[in-house]
C-alpha positions as CSV (number, residue, x, y, z in Angstrom):
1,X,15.7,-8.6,-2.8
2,X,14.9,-4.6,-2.9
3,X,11.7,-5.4,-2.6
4,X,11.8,-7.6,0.6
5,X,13.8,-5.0,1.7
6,X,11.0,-2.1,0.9
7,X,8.3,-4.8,2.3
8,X,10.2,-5.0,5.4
9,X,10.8,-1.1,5.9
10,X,7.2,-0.5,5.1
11,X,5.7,-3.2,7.9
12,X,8.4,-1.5,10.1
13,X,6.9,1.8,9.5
14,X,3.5,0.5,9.8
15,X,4.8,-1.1,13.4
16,X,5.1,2.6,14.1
17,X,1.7,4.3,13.5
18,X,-1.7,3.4,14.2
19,X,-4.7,3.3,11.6
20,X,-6.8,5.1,14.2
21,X,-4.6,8.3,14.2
22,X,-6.8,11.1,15.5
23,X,-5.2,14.2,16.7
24,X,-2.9,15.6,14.2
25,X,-0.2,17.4,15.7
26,X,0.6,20.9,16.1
27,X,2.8,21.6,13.3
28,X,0.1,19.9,11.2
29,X,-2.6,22.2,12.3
30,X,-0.6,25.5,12.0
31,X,0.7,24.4,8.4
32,X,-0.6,26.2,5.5
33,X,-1.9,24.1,3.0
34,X,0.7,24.0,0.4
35,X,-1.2,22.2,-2.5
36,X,-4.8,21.6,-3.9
37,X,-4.3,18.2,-2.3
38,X,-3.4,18.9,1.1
39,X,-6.3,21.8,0.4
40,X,-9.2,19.4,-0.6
41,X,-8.5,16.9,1.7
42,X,-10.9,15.7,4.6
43,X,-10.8,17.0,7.6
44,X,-8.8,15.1,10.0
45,X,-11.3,12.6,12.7
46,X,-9.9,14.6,15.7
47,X,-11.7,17.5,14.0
48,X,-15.0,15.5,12.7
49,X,-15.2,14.2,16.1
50,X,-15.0,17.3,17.8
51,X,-12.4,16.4,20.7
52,X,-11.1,18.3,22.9
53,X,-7.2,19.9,23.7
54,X,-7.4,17.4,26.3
55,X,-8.7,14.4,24.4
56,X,-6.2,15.1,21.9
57,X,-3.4,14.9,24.2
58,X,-4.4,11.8,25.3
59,X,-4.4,10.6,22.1
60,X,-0.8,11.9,21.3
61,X,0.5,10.0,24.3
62,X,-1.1,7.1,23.8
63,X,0.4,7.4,19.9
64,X,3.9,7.9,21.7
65,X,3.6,5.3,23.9
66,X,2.7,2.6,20.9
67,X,5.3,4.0,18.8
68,X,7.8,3.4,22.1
69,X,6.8,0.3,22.8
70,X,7.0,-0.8,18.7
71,X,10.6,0.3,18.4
72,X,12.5,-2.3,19.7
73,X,11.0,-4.4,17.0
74,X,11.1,-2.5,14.4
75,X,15.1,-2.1,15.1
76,X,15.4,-5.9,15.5
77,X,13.1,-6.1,12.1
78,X,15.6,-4.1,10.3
79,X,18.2,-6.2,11.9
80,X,16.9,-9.2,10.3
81,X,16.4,-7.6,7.2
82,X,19.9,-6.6,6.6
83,X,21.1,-9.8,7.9
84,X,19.0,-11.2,5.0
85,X,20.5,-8.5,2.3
86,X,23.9,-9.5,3.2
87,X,23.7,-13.0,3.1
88,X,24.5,-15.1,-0.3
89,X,21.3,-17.6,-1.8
90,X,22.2,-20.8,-1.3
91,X,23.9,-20.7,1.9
92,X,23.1,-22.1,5.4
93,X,23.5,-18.6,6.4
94,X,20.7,-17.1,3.8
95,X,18.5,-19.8,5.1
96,X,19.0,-19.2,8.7
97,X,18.5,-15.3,8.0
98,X,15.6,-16.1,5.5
99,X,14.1,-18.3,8.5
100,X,14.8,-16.0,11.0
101,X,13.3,-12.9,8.6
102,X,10.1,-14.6,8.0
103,X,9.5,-15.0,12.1
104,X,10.3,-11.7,12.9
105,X,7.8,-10.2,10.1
106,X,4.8,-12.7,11.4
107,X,5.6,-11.7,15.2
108,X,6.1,-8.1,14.4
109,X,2.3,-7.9,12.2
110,X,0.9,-9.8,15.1
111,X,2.0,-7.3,17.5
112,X,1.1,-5.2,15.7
113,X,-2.5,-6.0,15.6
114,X,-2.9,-6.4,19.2
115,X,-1.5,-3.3,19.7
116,X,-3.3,-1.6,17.3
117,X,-6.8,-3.1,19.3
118,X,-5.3,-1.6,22.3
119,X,-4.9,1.9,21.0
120,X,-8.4,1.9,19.7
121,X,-9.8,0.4,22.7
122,X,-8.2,3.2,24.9
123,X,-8.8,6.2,22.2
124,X,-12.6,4.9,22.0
125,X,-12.7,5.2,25.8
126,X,-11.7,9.1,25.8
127,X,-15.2,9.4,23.9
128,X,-17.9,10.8,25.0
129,X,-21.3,8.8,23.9
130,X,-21.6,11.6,21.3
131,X,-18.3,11.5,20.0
132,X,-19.2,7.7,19.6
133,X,-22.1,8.0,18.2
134,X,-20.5,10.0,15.4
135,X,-17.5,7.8,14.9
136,X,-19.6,4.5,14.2
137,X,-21.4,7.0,12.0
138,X,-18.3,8.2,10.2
139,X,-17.1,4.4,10.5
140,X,-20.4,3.9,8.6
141,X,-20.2,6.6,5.5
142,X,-16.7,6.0,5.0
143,X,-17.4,2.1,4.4
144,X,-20.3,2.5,2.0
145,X,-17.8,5.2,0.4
146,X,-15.4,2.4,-0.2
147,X,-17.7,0.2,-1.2
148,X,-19.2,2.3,-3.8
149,X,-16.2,3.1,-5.3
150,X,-15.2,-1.0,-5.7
151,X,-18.4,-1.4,-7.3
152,X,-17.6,2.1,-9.5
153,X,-16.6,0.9,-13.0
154,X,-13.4,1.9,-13.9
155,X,-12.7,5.1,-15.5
156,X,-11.4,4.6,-19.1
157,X,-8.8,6.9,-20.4
């Protein structure tokens, strides 16, 4: 049941952010890098793209405004989740929570998606043709990446 319970706090989580996250935030960009991770690692999208103090406000509010409208369900998620912790298997009550988990989780990842579609539909139209221009092509690299490390063979030890 820990795991459900992980699974659950995880897609809650995930209600909260966005995969198209492109302005990092202040205290991220005056942050020293503290390890040879946070040192080699790419630079952010906000930065490949080039926007500007203006576009990445934009961005942050629109990142707010998702995370705002997301929270009531992801409260009501948790809800459900610890209804299901607490309830005994084999009950009428652990059914009705299991039930009434299992809903919440589907609604809550469809939500999700749509809102997801609507942040990237309202981040892509800050762009400037440029800036679009380079994100398919960034969109592009970053996919044959991926797939060239699937087809990688893996690394024996």
């Amino acid at each position: 049941m820990r795991k459900l319970l992980t699974r659950t706090t995880v897609l809650a989580a995930a209600l909260a952010c966005s995969p198209l996250l492109l302005a990092a935030s202040p205290q991220q960009k005056a942050a020293p890098a503290s390890s040879a991770a946070t040192a080699n690692a790419r630079p952010s999208l906000s930065d490949e793209l080039g926007l500007t103090a203006t576009q990445r406000t934009s961005v942050q509010q629109l990142m707010q405004q998702n995370l705002e409208q997301a929270r009531p369900q992801i409260q009501a998620l948790r809800q459900k989740a610890l209804a299901f912790e607490q309830a005994t298997p084999g009950t009428s009550q652990f059914q009705t929570a299991t039930n009434d988990l299992a809903q919440a989780e589907s609604t809550a990842a469809h939500d999700q998606v749509l809102r997801q579609a609507d942040v990237r539909t309202k981040v892509y139209n800050l762009l400037t043709p440029e800036q679009r221009t380079k994100l398919a092509n960034l969109v592009r690299q970053r996919q044959q990446q991926m797939q060239q490390r699937q087809a990688a063979p893996p690394a024996s030890h």
